[in-house]
ZAMARGU-4260 file (C-alpha; in steps of 0.2 Angstrom, whole numbers, plus 5000, padded with zeros to 4 digits):
<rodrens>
0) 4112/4895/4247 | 4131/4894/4250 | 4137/4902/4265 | 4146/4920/4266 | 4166/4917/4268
5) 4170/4934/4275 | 4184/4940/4265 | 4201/4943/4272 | 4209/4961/4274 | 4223/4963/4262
10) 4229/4977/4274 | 4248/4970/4284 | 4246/4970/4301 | 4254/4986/4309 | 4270/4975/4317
15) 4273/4968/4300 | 4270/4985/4292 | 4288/4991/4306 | 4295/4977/4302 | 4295/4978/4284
20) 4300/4998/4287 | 4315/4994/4298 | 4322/4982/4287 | 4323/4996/4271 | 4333/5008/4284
25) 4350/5011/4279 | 4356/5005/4294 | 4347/4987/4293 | 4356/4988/4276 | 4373/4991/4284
30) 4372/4978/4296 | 4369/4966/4285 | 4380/4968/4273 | 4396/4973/4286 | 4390/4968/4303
35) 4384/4951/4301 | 4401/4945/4292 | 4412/4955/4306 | 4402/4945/4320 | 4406/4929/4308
40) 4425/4931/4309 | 4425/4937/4326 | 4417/4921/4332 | 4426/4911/4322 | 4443/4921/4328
45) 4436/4917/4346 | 4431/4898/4342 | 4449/4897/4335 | 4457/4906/4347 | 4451/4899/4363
50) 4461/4883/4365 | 4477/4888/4373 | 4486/4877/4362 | 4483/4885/4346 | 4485/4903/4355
55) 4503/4897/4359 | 4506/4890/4342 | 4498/4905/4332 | 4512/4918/4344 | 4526/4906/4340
60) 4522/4905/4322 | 4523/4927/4323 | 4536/4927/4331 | 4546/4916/4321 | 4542/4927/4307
65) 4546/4944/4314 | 4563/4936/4320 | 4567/4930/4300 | 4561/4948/4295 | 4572/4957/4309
70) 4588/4947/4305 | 4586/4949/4288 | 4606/4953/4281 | 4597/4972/4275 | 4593/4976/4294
75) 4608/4968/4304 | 4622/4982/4312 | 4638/4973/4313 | 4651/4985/4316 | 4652/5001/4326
80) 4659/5017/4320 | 4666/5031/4331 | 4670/5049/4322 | 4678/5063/4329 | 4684/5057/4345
85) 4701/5055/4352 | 4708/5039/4357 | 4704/5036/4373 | 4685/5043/4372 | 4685/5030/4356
90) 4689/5015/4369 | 4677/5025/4383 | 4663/5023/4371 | 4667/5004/4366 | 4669/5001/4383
95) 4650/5006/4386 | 4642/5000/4372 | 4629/4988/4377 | 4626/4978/4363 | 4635/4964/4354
100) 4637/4966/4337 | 4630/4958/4325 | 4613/4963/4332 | 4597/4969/4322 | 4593/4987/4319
105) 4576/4984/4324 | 4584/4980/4343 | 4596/4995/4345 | 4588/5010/4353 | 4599/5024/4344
110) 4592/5037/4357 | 4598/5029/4372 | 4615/5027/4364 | 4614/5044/4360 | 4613/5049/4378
115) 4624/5036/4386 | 4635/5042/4375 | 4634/5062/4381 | 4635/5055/4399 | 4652/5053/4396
120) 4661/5070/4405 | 4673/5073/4388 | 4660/5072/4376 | 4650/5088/4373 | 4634/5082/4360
125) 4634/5064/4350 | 4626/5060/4334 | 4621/5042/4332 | 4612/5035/4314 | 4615/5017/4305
130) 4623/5018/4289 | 4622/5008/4272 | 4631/4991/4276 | 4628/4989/4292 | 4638/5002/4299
135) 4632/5012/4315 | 4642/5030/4316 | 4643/5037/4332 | 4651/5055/4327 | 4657/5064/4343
140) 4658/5084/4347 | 4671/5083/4361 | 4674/5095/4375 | 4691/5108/4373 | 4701/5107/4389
145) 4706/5126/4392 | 4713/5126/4409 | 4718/5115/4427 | 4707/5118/4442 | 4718/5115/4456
150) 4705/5109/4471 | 4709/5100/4488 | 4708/5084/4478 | 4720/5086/4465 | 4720/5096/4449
155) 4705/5094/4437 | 4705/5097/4418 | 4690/5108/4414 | 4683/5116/4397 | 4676/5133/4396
160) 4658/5131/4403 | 4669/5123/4418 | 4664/5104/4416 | 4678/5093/4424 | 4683/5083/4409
165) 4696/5071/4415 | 4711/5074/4428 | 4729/5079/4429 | 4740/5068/4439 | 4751/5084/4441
170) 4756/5101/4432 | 4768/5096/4420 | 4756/5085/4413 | 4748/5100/4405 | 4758/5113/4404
175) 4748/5119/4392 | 4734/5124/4400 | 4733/5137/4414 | 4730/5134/4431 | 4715/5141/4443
180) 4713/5141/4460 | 4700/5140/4474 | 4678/5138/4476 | 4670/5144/4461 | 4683/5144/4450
185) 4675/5131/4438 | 4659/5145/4436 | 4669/5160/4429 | 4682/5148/4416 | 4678/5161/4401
190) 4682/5178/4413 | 4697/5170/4417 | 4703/5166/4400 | 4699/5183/4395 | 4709/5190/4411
195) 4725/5178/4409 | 4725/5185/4387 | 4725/5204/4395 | 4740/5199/4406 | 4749/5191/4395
200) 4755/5209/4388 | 4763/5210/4403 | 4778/5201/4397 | 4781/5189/4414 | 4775/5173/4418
205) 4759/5168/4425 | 4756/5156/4439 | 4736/5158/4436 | 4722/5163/4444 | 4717/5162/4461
210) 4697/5165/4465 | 4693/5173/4482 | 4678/5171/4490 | 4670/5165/4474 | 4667/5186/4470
215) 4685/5189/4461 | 4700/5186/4457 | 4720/5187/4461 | 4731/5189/4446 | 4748/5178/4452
220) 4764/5184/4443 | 4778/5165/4444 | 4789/5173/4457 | 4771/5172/4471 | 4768/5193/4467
225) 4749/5195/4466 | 4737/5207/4457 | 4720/5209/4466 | 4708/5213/4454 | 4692/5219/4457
230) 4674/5209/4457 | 4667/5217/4443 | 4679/5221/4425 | 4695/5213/4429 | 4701/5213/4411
235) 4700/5231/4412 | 4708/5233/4427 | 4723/5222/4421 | 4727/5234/4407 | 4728/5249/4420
240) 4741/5236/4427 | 4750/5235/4409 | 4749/5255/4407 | 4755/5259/4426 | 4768/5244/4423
245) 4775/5253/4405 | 4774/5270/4412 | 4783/5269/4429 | 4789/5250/4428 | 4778/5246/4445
250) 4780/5227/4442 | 4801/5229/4445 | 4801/5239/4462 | 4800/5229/4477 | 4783/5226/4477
255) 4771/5209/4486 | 4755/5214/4478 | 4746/5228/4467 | 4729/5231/4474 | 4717/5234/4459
260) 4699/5234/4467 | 4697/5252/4470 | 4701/5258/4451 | 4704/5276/4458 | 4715/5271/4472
265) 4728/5258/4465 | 4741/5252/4483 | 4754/5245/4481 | 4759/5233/4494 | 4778/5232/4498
270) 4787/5217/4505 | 4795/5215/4520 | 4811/5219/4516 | 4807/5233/4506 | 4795/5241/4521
275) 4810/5239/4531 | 4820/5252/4520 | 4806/5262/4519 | 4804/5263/4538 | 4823/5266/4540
280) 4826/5281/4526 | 4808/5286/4533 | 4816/5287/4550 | 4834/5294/4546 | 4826/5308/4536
285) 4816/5314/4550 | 4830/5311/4561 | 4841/5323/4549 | 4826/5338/4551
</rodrens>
């Protein structure tokens, strides 16, 4: 008789059974097909890329061609372009600049320009862009000197928010712009302008405006006469000057000062001389009772 061969189970084993299972799950699928390549080039990259030599050749090699890209003829700046602004802001601005033209567009920071440019005390906003050949246009909103602000250094050229915009070496250097005086001036610029239109009516010339106590302010006529105007309304108050000046000519009697800051109570304030008289035809008519 031949001998029994026991046959062999057909069944896989349970491992090869999971591992046949594992490798028909999508995720098996993905790695092969994307993972596998990936951790190719990456190792590679690495293999490449870890002799210092050829790390330091490959950054040259991208620089270089970022510099030929960058200082392409399209992308160079070589001339500067100031719009809107007087002369000597114009040579403020050049004076600042810090980049040497020709340079490349890709190395001027236009929003520190911008704001280096609006540092400056005469310039009020700046606009900075590149144009088509090369061109970059600074175009400039400058500040409007409106008055002097005479201070213990010297006089100050101011606009209407009160920003000192340059200096006056003396009065008849402006002698178009009025003229105000003492602390806090520069924070009420726009009431005093208003104030100094109302006076104008009053036919005389101005001196300016003196601030006192940074709460109000004196109106001072050319000949040193002052109006005190009250904290509170001084245009107003200035036209009750005009009306009282047109009805009873107040402003050609011998007066020092109108006192404005009680609007019910307007003083008049006489000057020496005249309080002399007054005391003496005060005195002779008593004497005459």
């Amino acid at each position: 008789m031949r001998p029994v061969i026991p046959r062999t189970d057909p069944a896989p084993s349970r491992l090869s059974y999971r591992l046949h299972r594992w490798m028909l799950t999508p995720l098996y699928r993905r790695f092969i097909r994307f993972g596998l390549p990936v951790l190719a080039v990456v190792g590679l990259c690495a293999g490449y890329l870890g002799d210092q030599a050829r790390r330091e050749a490959l950054i040259g090699q991208v620089a270089e061609i970022r510099r030929q890209i960058e200082t392409r003829p399209e992308f160079m700046v070589n001339l500067l372009a100031v719009e809107g602004a007087s002369l000597g802001v114009q040579e403020d601005i050049r004076e600042i600049f810090p980049y040497d033209l020709p340079a490349s567009s890709f190395d001027l920071d236009l929003d520190a320009i911008r704001a280096m440019i609006e540092e400056l005390p005469a310039v009020a906003r700046a606009s900075v862009r590149i144009r088509q050949g090369g061109v970059l246009t600074a175009e400039i909103t400058e500040r409007v000197p409106v008055a002097l602000w005479k201070t213990p250094d010297g006089l100050n050229v101011v606009d209407v928010e009160g920003v000192i915009i340059g200096v006056a070496p003396n009065r008849a250097a402006r002698p178009d712009l009025p003229v105000l005086a003492g602390a806090g001036a520069d924070q009420q610029v726009a009431e005093a302008l208003e104030t100094l239109v109302a006076a104008a009516a009053l036919g005389r010339d101005l001196r300016g405006l003196v601030r006192m106590g940074e709460r109000r302010w004196d109106l001072v006529l050319d000949d040193g006469r002052r109006i005190l105007l009250p904290e509170t309304d001084p245009v107003r108050a200035v036209e009750r000057v005009i009306v009282l000046n047109a009805a009873q000519d107040m402003l050609e009697r011998d007066v020092a000062a109108v006192d404005m800051r009680i609007a019910a109570r307007p003083t008049l304030r006489l000057n020496d001389y005249a309080m002399e008289e007054w005391w003496r035809t005060t005195k002779m008519s008593l004497g005459a009772e």
